[in-house]
MDAnalysis code that builds the backbone (N, CA, C; Angstrom):
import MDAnalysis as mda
import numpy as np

u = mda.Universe.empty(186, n_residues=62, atom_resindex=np.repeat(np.arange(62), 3), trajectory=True)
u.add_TopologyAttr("name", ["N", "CA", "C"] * 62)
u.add_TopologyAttr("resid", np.arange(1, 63))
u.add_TopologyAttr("resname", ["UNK", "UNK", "UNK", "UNK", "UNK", "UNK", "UNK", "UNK", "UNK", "UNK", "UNK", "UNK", "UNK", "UNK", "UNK", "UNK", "UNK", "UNK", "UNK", "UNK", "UNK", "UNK", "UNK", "UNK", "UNK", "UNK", "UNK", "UNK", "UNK", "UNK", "UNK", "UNK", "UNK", "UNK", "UNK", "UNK", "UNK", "UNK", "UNK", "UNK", "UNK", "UNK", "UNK", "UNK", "UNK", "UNK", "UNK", "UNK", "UNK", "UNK", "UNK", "UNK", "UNK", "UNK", "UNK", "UNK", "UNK", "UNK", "UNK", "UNK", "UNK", "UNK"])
u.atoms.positions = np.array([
    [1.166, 6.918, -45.226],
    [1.788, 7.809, -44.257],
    [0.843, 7.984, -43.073],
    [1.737, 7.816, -42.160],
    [0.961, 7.877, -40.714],
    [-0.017, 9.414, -40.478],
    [-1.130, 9.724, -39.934],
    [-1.038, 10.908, -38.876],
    [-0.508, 11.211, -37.933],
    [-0.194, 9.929, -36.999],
    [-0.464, 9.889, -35.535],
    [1.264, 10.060, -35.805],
    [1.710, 11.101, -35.157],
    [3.113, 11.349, -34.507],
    [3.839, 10.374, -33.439],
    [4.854, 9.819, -33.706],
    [5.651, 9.199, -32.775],
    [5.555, 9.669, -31.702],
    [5.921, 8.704, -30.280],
    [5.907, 9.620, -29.199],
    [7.323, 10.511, -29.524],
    [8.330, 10.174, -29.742],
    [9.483, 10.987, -29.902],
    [9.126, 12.663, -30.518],
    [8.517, 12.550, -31.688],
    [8.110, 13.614, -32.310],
    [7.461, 14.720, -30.955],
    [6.180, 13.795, -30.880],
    [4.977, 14.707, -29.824],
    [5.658, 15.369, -28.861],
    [6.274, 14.431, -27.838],
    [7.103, 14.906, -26.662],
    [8.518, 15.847, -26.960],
    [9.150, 15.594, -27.807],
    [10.560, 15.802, -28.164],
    [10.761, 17.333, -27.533],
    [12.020, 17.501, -27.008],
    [11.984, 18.828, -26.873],
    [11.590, 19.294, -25.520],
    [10.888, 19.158, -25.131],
    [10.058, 19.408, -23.823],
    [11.210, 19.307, -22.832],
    [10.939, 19.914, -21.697],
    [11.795, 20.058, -20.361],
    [11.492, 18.722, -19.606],
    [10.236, 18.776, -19.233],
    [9.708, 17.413, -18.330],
    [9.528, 15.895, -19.253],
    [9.465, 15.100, -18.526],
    [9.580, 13.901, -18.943],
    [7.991, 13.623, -19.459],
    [7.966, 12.747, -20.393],
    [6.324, 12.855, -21.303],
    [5.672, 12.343, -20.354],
    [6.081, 11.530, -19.042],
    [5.557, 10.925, -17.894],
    [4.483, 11.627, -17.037],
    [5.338, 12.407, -16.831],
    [4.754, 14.102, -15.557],
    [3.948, 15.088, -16.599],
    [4.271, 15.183, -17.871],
    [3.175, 15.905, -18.585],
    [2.026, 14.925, -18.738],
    [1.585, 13.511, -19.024],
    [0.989, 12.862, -18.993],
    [-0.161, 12.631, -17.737],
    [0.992, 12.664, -16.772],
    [-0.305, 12.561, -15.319],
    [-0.518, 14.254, -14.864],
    [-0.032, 14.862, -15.381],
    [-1.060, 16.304, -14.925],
    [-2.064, 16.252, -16.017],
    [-2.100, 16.176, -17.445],
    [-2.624, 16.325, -18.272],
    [-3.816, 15.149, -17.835],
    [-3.901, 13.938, -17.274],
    [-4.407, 13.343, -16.949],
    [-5.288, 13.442, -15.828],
    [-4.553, 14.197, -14.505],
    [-5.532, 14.171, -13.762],
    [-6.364, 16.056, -13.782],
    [-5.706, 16.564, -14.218],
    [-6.474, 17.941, -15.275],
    [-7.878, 17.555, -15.421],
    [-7.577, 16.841, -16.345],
    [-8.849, 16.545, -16.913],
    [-10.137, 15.023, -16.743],
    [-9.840, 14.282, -15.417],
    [-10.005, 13.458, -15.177],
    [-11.027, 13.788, -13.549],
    [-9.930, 14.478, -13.227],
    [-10.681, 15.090, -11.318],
    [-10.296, 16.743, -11.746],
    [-11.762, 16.858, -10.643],
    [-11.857, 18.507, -10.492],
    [-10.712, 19.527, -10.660],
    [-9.810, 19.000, -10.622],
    [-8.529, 19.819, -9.839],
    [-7.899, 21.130, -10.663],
    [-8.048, 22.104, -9.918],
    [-7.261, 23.402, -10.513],
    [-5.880, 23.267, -10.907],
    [-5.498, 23.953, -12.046],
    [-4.167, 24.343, -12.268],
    [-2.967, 24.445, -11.268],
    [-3.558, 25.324, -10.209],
    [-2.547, 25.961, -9.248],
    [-2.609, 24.304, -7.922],
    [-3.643, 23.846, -7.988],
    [-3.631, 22.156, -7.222],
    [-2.819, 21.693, -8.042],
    [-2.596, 21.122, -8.978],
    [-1.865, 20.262, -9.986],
    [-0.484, 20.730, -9.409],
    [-0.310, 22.155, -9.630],
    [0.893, 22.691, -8.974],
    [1.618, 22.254, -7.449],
    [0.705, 22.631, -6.644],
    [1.280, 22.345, -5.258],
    [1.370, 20.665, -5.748],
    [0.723, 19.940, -5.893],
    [0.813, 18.335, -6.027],
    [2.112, 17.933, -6.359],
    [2.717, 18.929, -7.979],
    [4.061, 18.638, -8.101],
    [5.272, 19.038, -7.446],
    [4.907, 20.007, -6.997],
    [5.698, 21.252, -5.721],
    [5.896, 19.687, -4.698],
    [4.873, 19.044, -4.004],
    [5.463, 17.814, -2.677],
    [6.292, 16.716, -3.756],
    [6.220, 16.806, -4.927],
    [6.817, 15.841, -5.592],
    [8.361, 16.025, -6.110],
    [8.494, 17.610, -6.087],
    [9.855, 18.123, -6.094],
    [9.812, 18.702, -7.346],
    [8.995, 19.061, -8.244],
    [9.109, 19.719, -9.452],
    [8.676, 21.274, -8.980],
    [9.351, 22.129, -10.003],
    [8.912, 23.543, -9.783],
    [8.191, 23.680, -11.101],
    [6.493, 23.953, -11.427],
    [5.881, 23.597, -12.874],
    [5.163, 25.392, -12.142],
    [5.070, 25.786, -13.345],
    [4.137, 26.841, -13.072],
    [2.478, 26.941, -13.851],
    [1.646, 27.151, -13.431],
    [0.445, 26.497, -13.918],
    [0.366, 27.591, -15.233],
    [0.772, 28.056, -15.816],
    [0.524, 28.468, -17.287],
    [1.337, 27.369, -18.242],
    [2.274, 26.524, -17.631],
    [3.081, 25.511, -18.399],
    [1.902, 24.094, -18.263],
    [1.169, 23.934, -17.558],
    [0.097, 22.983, -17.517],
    [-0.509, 23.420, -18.010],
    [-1.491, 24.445, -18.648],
    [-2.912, 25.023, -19.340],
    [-1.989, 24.868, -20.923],
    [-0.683, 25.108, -21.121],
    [-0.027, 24.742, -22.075],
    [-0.045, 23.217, -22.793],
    [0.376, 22.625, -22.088],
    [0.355, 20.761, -22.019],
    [-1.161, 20.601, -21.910],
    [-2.231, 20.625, -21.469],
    [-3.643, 20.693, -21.832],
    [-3.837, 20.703, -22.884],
    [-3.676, 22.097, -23.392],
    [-4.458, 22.192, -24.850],
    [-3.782, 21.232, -26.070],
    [-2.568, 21.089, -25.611],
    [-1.677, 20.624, -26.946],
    [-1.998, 19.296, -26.837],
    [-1.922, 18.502, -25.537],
    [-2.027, 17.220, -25.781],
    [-3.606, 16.512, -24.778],
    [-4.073, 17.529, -24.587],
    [-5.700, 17.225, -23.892],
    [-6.755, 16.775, -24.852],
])
């Protein structure tokens, strides 16, 4: 029996696509960038994310 969760499992459920949780969670923790930056970044991209839903997606999948 596996550990490692399907992506279906991990992601399932979620509002955003495992895509856009992936590259905030990515550049989070990759470049300097604040929560509320990550935010405006997705804000020109057309998403409305509020940065307690990113510090969320961090811990779970950081």
């Amino acid at each position: 029996m596996s550990k490692l969760k399907s992506l279906e499992e991990l992601f399932g459920g979620r509002h955003f696509d495992r895509e856009i949780i992936i590259l905030c969670v990515r550049w989070y923790l990759r470049y300097k960038l604040s929560l509320r930056d990550l935010v405006e970044m997705m804000a020109e991209r057309g998403l409305s994310l509020a940065h307690t839903t990113i510090l969320r997606w961090v811990r779970r999948y950081g």
